[in-house]
C-alpha positions as CSV (number, residue, x, y, z in Angstrom):
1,X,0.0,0.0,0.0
2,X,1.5,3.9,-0.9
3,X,1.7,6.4,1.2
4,X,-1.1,8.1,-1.1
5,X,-3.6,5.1,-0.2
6,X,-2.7,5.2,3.8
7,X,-3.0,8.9,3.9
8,X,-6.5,8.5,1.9
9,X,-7.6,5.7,4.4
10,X,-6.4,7.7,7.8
11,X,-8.6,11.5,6.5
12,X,-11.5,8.9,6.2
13,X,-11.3,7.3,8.8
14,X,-10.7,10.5,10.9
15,X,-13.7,12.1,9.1
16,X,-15.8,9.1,9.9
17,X,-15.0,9.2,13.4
18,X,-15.4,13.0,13.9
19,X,-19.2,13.0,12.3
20,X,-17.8,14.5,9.3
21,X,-19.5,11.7,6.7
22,X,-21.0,8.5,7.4
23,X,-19.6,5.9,6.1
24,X,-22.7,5.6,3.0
25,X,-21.5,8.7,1.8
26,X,-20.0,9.3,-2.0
27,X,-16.8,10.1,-2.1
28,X,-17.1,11.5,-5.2
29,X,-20.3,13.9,-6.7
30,X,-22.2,12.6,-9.4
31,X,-22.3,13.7,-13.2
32,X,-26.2,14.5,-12.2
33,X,-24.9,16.8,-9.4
34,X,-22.8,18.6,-12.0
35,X,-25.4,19.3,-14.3
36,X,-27.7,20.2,-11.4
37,X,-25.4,23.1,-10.7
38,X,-24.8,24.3,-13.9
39,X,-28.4,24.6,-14.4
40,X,-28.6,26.7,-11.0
41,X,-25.8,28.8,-12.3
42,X,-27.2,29.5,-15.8
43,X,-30.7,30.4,-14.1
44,X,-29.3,32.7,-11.5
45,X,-27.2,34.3,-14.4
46,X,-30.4,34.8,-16.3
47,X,-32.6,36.4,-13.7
48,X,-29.5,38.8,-12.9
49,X,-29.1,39.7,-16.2
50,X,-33.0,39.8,-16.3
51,X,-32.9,42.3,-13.4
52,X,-29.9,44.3,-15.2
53,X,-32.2,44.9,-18.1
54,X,-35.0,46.3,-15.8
55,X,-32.3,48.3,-13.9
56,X,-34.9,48.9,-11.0
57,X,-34.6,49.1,-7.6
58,X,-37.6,46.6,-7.4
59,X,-35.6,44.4,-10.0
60,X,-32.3,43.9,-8.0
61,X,-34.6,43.8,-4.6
62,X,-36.4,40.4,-6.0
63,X,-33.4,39.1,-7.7
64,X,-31.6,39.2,-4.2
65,X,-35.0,38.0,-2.6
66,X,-34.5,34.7,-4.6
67,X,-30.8,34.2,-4.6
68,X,-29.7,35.3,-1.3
69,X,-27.0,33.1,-1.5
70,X,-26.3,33.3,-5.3
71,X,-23.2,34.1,-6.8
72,X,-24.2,37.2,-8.2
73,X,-25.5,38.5,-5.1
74,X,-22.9,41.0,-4.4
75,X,-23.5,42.8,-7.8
76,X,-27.2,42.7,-7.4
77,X,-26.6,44.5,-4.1
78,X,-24.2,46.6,-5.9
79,X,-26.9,48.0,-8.1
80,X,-29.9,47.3,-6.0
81,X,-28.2,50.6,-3.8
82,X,-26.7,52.3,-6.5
83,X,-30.6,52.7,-7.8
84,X,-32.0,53.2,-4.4
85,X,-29.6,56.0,-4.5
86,X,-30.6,57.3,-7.6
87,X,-33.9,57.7,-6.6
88,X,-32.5,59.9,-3.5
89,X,-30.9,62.1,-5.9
90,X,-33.5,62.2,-8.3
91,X,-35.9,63.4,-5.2
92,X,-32.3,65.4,-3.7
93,X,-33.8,65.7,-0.2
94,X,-32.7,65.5,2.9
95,X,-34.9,62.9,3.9
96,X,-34.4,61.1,0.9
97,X,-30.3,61.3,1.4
98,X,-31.1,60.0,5.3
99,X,-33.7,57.4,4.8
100,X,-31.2,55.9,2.1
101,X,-28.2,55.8,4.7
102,X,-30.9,54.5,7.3
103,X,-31.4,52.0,4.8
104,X,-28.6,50.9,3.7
105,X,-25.3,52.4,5.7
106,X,-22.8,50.0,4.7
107,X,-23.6,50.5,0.7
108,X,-20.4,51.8,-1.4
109,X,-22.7,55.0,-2.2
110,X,-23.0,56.1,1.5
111,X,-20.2,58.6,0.6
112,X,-22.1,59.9,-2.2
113,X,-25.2,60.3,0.3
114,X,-23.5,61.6,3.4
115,X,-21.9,64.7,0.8
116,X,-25.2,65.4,-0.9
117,X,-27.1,65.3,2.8
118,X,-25.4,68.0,3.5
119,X,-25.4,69.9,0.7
120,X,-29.5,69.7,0.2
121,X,-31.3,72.9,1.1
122,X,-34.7,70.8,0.7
């Protein structure tokens, strides 16, 4: 037996004996698994590029409703505050400029909103 076999043999039994994986488990994923998660991927890709299109606030707010683990998450939060911010601008308020930072304070436009806050006369 190589030292590649015993090595395998010891992190399974280790694992086994931790709770890590029963002993039923695969070892190795199927082809059916695969093709599961390519599927998810192309469909979350889809419904981001979906919400892109829309570019709405209410867009990137259900697209992150649905994947709130997905892999495009970050950008749809990305955009979901960049419009929420755009919308604070458009009404250039100072209660729009605060209820945005109420609403999102750690978003990358927070700057943006802080500098305009105090700037509005409205």
């Amino acid at each position: 037996m190589g030292l590649k076999s015993l090595t395998l043999i010891m992190v399974f039994m280790a694992c086994t004996q931790m709770g890590c994986m029963s002993t039923q488990e695969k070892q190795v994923p199927s082809n059916s698994d695969a093709v599961a998660k390519h599927s998810e991927y192309f469909r979350e890709e889809e419904q981001f590029k979906a919400a892109l299109a829309h570019d709405t606030l209410s867009s990137y707010q259900d697209f992150i409703a649905s994947n709130p683990r997905g892999l495009w998450i970050k950008n749809a939060i990305y955009y979901r505050d960049r419009a929420a911010f755009m919308g604070a601008k458009k009404q250039d308020t100072k209660e729009a400029y605060q209820n945005f930072l109420n609403k999102y304070p750690d978003s990358d436009w927070t700057e943006q909103a802080e500098y305009f806050l105090k700037q509005s006369n409205k």
